[in-house]
C-alpha positions in Angstrom: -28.2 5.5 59.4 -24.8 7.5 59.0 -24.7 7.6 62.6 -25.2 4.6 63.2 -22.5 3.3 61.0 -20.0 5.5 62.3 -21.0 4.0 65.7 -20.2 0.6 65.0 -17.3 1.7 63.1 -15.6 3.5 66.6 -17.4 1.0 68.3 -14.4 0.2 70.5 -13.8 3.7 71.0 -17.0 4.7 72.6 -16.9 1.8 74.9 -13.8 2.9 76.3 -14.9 6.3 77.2 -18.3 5.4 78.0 -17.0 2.8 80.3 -14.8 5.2 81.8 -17.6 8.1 82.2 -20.7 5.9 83.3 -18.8 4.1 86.4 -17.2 7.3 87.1 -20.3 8.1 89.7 -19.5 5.5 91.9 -15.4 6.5 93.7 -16.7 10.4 93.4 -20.0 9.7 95.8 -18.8 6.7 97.5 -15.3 8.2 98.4 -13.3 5.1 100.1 -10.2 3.1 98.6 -12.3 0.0 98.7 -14.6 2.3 96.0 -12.3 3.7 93.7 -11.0 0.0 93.7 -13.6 -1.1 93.1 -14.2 1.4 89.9 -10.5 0.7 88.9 -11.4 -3.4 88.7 -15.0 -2.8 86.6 -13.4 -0.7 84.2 -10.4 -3.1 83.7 -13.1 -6.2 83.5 -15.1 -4.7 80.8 -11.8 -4.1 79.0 -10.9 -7.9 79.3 -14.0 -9.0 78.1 -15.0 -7.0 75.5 -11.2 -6.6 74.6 -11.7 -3.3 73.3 -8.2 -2.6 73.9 -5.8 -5.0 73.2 -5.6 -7.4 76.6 -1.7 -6.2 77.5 -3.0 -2.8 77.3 -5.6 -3.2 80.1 -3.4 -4.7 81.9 -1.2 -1.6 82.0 -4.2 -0.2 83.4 -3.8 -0.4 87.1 0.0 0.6 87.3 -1.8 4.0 86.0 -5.1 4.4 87.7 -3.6 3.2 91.7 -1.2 5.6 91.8 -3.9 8.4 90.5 -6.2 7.4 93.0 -3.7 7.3 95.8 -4.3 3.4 96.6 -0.4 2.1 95.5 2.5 4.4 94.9 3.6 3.8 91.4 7.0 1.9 92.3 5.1 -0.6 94.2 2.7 -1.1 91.6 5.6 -1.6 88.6 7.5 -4.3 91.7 4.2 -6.5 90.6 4.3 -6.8 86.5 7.7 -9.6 87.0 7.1 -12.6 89.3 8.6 -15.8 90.0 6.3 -16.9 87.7 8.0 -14.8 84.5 11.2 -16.5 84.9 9.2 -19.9 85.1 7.8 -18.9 81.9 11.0 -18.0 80.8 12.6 -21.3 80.9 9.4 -23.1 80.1 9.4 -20.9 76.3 13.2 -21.8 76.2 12.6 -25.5 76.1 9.4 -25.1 73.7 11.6 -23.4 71.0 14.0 -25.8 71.0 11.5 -28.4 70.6 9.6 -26.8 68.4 13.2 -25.8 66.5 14.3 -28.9 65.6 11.1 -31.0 65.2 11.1 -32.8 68.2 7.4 -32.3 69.0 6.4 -33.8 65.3 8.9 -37.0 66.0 7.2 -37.8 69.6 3.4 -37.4 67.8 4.1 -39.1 64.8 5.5 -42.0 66.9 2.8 -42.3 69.6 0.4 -42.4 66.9 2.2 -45.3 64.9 1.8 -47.1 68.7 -1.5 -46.8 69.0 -2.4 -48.0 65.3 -4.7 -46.8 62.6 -8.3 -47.9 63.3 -10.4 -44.8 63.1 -11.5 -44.9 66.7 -7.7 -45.7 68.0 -6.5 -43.6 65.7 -8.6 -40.4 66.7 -7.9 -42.0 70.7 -3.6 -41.9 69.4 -3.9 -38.1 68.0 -5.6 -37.0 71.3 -3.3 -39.0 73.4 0.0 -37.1 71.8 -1.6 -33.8 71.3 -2.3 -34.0 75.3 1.3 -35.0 76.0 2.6 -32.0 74.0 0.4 -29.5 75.3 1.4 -30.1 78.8 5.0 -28.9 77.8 4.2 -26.2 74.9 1.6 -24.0 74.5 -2.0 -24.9 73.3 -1.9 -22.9 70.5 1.8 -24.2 69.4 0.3 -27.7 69.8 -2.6 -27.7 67.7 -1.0 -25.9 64.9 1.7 -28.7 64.9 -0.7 -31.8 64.8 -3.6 -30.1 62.6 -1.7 -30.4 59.0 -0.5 -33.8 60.4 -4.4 -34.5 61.1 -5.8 -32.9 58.0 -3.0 -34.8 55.7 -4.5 -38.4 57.1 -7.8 -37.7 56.9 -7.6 -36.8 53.3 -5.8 -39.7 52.5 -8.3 -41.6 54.2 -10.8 -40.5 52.0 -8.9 -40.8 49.0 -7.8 -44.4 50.3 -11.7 -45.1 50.0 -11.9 -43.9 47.1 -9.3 -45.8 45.7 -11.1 -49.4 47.2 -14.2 -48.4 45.3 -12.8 -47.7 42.5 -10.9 -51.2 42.5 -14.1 -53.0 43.6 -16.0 -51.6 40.4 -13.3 -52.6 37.9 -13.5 -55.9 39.4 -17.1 -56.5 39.4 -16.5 -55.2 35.3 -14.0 -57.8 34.9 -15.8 -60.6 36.2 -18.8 -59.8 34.2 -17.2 -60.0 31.5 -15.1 -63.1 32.0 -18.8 -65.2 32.8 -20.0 -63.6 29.5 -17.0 -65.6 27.8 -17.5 -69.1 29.9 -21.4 -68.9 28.4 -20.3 -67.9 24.8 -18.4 -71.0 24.6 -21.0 -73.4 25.9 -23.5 -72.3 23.9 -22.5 -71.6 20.8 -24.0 -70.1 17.5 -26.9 -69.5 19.5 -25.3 -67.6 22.0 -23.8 -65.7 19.6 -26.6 -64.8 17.6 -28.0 -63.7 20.7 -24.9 -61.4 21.2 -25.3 -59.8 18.0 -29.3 -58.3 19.0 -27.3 -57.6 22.4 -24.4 -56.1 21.5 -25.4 -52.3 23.2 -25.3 -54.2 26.7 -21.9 -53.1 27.2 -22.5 -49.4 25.9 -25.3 -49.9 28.8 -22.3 -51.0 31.1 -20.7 -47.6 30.2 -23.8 -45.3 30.6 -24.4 -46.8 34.1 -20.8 -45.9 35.2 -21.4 -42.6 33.5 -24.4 -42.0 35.5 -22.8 -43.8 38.5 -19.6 -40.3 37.8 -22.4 -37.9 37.4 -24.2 -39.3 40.9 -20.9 -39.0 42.6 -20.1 -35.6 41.3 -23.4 -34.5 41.9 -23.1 -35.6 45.7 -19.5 -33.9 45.7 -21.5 -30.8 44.7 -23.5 -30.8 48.1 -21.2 -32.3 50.4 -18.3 -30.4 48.7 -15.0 -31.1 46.9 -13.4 -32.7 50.5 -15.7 -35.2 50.9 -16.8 -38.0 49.2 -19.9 -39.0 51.5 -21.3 -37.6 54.6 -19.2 -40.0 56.9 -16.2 -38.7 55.1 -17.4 -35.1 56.4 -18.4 -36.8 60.0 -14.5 -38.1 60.0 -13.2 -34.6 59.2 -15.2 -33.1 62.2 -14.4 -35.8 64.5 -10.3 -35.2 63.6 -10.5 -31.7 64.1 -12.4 -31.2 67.3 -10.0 -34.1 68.9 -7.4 -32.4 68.3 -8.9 -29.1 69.7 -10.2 -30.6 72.8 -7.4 -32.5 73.4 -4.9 -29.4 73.0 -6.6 -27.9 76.2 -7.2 -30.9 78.2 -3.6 -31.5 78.4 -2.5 -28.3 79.3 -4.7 -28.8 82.8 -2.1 -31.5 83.8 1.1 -29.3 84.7 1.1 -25.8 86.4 3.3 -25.2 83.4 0.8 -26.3 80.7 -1.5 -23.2 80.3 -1.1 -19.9 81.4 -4.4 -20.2 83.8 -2.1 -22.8 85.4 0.8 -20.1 85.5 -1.4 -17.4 86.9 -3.3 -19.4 89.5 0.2 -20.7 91.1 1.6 -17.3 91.6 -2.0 -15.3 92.8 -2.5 -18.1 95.3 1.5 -18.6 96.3 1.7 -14.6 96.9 -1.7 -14.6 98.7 -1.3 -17.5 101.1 2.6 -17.6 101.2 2.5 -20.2 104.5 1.0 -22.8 102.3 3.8 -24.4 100.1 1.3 -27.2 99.0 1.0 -26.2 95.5 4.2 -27.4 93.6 4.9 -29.1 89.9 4.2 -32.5 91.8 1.4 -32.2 93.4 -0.6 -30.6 90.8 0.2 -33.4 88.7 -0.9 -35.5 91.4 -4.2 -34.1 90.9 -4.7 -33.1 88.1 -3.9 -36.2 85.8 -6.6 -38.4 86.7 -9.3 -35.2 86.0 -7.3 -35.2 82.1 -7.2 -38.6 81.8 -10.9 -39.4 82.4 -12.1 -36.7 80.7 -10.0 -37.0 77.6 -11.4 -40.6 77.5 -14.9 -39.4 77.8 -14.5 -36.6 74.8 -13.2 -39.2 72.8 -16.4 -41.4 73.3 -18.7 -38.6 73.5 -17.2 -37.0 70.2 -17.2 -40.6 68.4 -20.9 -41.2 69.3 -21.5 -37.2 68.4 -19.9 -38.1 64.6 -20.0 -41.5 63.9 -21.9 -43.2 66.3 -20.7 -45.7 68.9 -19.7 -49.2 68.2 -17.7 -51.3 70.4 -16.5 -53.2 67.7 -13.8 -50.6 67.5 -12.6 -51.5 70.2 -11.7 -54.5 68.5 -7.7 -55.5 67.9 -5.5 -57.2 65.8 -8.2 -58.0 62.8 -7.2 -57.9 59.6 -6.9 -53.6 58.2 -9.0 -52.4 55.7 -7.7 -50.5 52.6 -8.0 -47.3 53.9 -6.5 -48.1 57.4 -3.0 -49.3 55.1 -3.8 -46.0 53.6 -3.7 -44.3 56.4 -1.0 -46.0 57.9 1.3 -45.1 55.1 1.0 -41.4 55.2 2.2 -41.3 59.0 4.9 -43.6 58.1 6.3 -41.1 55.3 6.0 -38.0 57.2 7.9 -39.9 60.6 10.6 -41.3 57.5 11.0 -37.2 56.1 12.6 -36.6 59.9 15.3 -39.0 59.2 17.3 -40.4 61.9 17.0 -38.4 65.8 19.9 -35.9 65.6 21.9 -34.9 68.0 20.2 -31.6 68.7 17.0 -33.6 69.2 18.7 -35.8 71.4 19.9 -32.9 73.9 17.0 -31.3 73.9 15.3 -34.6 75.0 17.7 -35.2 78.0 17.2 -31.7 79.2 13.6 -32.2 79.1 13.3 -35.6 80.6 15.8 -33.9 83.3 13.7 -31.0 84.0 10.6 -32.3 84.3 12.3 -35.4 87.0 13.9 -32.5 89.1 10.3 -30.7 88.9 8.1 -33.8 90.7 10.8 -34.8 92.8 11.9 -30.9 94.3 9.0 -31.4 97.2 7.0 -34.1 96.0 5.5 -34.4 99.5 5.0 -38.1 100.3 9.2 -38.5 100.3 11.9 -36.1 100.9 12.7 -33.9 97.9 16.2 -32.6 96.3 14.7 -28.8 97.7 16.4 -30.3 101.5 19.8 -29.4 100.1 18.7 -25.9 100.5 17.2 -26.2 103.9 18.9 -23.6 105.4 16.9 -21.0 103.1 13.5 -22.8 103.1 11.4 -21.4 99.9 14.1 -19.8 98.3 14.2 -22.6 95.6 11.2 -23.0 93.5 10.0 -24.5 90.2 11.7 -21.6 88.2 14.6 -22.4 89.7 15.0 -25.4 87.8 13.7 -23.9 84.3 16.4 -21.1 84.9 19.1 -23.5 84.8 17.6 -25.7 81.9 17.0 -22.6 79.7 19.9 -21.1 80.2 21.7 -24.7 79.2 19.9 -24.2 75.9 21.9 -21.2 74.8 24.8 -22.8 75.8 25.0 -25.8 74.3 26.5 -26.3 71.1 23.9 -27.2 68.2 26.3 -26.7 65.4 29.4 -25.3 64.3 29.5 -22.0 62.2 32.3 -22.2 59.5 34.1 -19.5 56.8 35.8 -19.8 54.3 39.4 -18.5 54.0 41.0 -16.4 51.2 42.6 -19.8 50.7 39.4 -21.8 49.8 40.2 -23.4 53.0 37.0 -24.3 55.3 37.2 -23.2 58.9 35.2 -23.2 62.2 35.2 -19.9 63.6 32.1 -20.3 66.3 29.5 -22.3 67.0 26.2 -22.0 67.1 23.4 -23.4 70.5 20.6 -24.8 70.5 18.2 -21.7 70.7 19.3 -18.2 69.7 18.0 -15.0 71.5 16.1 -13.9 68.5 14.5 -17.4 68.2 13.4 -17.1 71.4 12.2 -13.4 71.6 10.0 -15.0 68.7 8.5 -17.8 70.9 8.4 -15.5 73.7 4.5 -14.5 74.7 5.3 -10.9 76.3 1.6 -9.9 75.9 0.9 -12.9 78.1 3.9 -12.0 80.4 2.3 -8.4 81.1 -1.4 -9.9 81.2 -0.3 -12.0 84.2 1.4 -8.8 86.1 -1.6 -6.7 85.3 -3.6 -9.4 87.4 -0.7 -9.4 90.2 -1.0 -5.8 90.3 -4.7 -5.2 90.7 -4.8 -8.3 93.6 -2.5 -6.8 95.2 -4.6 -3.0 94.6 -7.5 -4.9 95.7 -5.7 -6.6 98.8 -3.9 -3.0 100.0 -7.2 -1.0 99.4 -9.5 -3.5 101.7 -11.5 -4.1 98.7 -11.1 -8.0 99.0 -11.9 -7.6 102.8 -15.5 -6.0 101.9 -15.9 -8.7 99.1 -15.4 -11.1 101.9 -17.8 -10.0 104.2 -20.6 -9.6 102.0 -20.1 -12.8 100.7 -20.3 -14.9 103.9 -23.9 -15.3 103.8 -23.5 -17.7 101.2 -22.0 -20.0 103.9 -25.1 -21.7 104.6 -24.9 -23.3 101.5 -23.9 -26.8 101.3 -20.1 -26.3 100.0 -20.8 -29.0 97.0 -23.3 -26.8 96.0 -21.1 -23.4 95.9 -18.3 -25.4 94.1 -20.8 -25.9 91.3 -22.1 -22.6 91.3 -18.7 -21.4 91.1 -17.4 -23.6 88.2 -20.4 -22.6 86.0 -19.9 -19.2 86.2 -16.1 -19.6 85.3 -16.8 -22.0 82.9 -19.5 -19.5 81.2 -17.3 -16.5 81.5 -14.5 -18.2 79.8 -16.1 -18.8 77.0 -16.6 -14.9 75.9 -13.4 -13.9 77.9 -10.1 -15.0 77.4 -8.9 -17.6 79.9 -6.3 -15.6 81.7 -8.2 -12.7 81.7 -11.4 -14.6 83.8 -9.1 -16.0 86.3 -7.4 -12.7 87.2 -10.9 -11.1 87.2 -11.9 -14.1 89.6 -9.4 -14.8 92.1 -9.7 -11.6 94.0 -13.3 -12.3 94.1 -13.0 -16.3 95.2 -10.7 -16.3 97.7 -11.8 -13.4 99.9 -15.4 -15.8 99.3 -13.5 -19.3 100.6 -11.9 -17.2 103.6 -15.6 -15.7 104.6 -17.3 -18.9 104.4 -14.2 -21.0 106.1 -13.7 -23.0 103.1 -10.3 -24.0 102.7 -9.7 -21.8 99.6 -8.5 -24.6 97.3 -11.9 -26.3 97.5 -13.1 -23.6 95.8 -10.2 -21.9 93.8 -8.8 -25.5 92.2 -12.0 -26.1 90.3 -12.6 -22.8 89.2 -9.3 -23.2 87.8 -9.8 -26.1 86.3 -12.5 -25.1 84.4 -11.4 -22.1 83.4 -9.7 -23.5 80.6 -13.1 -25.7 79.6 -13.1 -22.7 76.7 -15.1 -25.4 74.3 -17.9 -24.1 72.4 -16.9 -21.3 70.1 -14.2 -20.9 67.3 -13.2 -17.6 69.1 -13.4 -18.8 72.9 -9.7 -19.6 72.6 -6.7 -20.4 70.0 -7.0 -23.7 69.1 -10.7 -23.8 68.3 -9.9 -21.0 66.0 -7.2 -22.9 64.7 -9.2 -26.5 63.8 -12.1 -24.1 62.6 -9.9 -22.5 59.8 -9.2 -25.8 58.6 -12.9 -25.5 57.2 -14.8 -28.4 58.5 -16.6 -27.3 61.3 -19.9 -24.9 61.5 -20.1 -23.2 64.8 -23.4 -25.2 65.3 -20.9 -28.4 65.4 -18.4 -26.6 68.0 -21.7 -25.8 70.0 -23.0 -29.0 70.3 -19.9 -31.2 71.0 -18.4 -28.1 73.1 -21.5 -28.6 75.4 -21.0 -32.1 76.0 -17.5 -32.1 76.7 -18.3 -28.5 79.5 -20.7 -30.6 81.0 -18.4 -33.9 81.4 -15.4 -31.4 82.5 -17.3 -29.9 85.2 -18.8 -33.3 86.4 -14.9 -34.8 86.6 -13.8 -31.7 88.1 -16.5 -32.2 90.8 -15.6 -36.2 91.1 -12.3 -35.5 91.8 -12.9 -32.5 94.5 -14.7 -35.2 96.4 -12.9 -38.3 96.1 -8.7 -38.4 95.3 -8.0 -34.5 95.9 -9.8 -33.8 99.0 -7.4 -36.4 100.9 -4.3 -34.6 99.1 -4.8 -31.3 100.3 -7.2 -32.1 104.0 -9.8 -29.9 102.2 -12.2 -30.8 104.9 -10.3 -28.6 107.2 -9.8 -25.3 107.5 -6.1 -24.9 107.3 -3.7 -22.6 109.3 -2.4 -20.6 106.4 -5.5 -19.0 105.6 -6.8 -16.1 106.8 -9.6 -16.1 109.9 -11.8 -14.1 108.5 -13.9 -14.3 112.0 -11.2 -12.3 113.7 -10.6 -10.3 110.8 -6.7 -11.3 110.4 -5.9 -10.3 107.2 -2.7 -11.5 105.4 
């Protein structure tokens, strides 16, 4: 028993080395490169997954085992840990703190929420809606801690809105009791009275039932708990919290800058397949706004039926607003009134967002002529981190305030000034783990790639080409979508793409038919409170049981992969030709290798 305690106590410990020794058979009898790669990737998968060390960590991993096992020399290996995508993500983290810094996130929820209203249903439609337009500029996590308290303060004022209205409701059922007991004294007279006086306990009954009514109530408060006055009270809570989760990582699918699956996919596929130069901020928003759109409308009917049924009366507008909805309405009014008036800081930091995100979709945008021709003579030199360079680099420039001293004098004076985002602000905003996950992944592609490892993958796969291609894209998705949800999202892509694409080049798929929906649904991380940030977030707000995550998870897995597969066969495949097998893609039938 001792033993097995200290087992599960060094539990992480003894998976590393018996990780390490049990796959150590298989580059010492099988001695090729595509082997010991081979080795190299199983022992830095179980890592990911099982995260016994810490994910940055792993990814270290390859800049120490390639150069050991003679497959990259060690520079070469380092040249792959900073991208084009790091100074992407750079400038993308220097426009979140500034939002984040002066509340600019809060004002544009707040607001789109007063727009929409504050039924229940459009209300829970209005905190999805913003928390999806957020997340496509900041991070998940960032997002969803921003809107829960937000969330959590207007659902308890909901409930104590209703509490309020019954409340009122019994006083004035008391009241009007009491004023028809008068009316009948009066008519009737002595008799009445007399009566009265062999009935005077009734209103010492009145009083015992609303004592029994309080003890009924506190009893139910007892089971339900101290949050909730009824079950739908507890329903509401649920719906709130998953909404906000859900809709935290549906929006991040809609810009290659919204989550760092998005980030990660760009780079691996714009390194592999450099002759493509389809893959830009425009044209994945292109595509992948419709697949967010529907299926942020479907998780908001599936979650509403899940909690508190469906009813198309609330689709109903304009009627007259219940107690509870003024309620409600009132405590989003007061915190948007705390921000004040939109300062000047907020104001910048708007204009160089609207800006940035205008010279994103309209660098190459495809159907017209981008900006990106004033650079024609050096074709692919500017990209999208081009243009988040510039923008974050404007952010420690600009003034934000100015810093004054005072004199021996007493005299006040302005000495320097202060910008918008500080370095320190922004080292603290800054995901570096993140930043050295993603190399790690560049790094062992490009092991797997220079070892031939990806070559053999290929060719082994290609039997798999007598599949209908629907049929692999399906296959495909589920896998990702079920690996995700006990691996972290940018660890199953960077495990994945070295293993998809050499499978789209063997079966002469064009590669984004296969790699766009697996990306896509790599971030359907839905069912449990660890699968990724924000679930963990909403779940520590103490609502939710994991059974709850499970079951409305499930549902919205399922209706991501279905929209996913919609759109691969209706408005994408036109975008891309993915019917054809396209010039910048490897043949793997004469074995031309990029």
């Amino acid at each position: 028993m001792k033993l097995l305690n200290y087992a599960l106590v060094y539990r992480r410990f003894l998976l590393v080395v018996f990780s390490v020794l049990v796959l150590l058979p298989l580059p010492l009898i099988i001695r090729t490169k595509e082997a010991e790669c081979a080795y190299i990737l199983f022992v830095i998968a179980i890592f990911w997954i099982t995260e016994a060390l810490p994910l940055p960590i792993t990814a270290l991993l390859p800049g120490l085992m390639f150069p050991m096992f003679g497959i990259m020399r060690s520079s070469h290996v380092a040249s792959a840990y900073f991208k084009d995508f790091h100074l992407l993500l750079i400038g993308v983290i220097c426009l979140a703190t500034s939002i984040e810094k002066w509340n600019l996130h809060k004002r544009i929820a707040l607001k789109m929420v007063m727009m929409v209203g504050v039924n229940p249903a459009w209300l829970t439609l209005g905190f999805m809606s913003s928390t999806a337009f957020l997340s496509m500029w900041l991070s998940n996590t960032s997002t969803a801690a921003m809107v829960m308290p937000i969330v959590e303060a207007v659902a308890q004022q909901i409930i104590s809105a209703e509490a309020e209205a019954e409340a009122t409701q019994m006083t004035y059922f008391n009241e009007s009791a009491a004023h028809g007991l008068d009316i009948d004294e009066t008519v009737i007279g002595q008799e009445t009275n007399e009566r009265k006086e062999k009935t005077k306990p009734a209103p010492g009954s009145s009083n015992d039932t609303g004592k029994v009514s309080r003890k009924m109530e506190t009893e139910k408060n007892a089971v339900t708990g101290a949050k909730y006055r009824s079950k739908k009270d507890h329903m509401m809570c649920k719906l709130m919290c998953l909404s906000i989760a859900y809709s935290s990582t549906i929006g991040g699918l809609t810009t290659i800058t919204g989550t760092s699956t998005n980030l990660i996919f760009s780079e691996h596929f714009n390194t592999r397949y450099p002759d493509c130069r389809c893959l830009n901020f425009g044209s994945w928003f292109l595509f992948s706004f419709p697949v967010a759109v529907i299926l942020l409308l479907l998780s908001w009917i599936w979650l509403q039926w899940l909690f508190l049924g469906f009813d198309f009366k609330m689709f109903k507008c304009g009627k007259t607003k219940t107690l509870k909805e003024k309620a409600c309405a009132e405590v989003i009014k007061q915190e948007y009134e705390k921000l004040g008036p939109m300062r000047y800081q907020e104001i910048v930091t708007l204009v160089i967002f609207i800006v940035m995100a205008l010279l994103w979709f309209s660098r190459d945008p495809g159907f017209v002529t981008g900006w990106s021709v004033l650079f024609s003579e050096y074709p692919g030199f500017v990209t999208d981190s081009t243009v988040a360079l510039v923008a974050g680099i404007l952010f420690f420039l600009i003034p934000a305030k100015k810093l004054t001293k005072m004199t021996s004098a007493g005299e006040t004076i302005a000495f320097d000034y202060s910008p918008l985002i500080t370095w320190k602000e922004f080292q603290s905003f800054m995901p570096w783990d993140i930043a050295i996950l993603v190399g790690g992944g560049f790094a062992l592609a490009d092991g797997c790639q220079v070892s031939g490892l990806s070559s053999w993958i290929g060719s082994k796969l290609s039997p798999l080409g007598s599949l209908p291609v629907w049929l692999i894209i399906l296959i495909s998705s589920l896998i990702v979508t079920s690996l995700t949800e006990v691996a972290s999202n940018p660890a199953t892509i960077t495990i994945l793409f070295p293993i998809l694409s050499p499978l789209a080049e063997a079966i002469h798929v064009n590669p984004l038919q296969i790699l766009l929906p697996s990306t896509l649904c790599t971030s359907f991380a839905f069912l449990l409170p660890v699968a990724n940030p924000p679930n963990a977030i909403v779940f520590s707000y103490g609502h939710l049981k994991v059974i709850d995550m499970v079951k409305a998870g499930l549902g919205v897995n399922i209706l991501g992969v279905a929209v996913v597969m919609l759109g691969m066969f209706t408005w994408i495949e036109p975008m891309f030709n993915l019917h054809e097998y396209p010039s910048w893609a490897p043949d793997f039938v004469n074995q031309t290798m990029p």
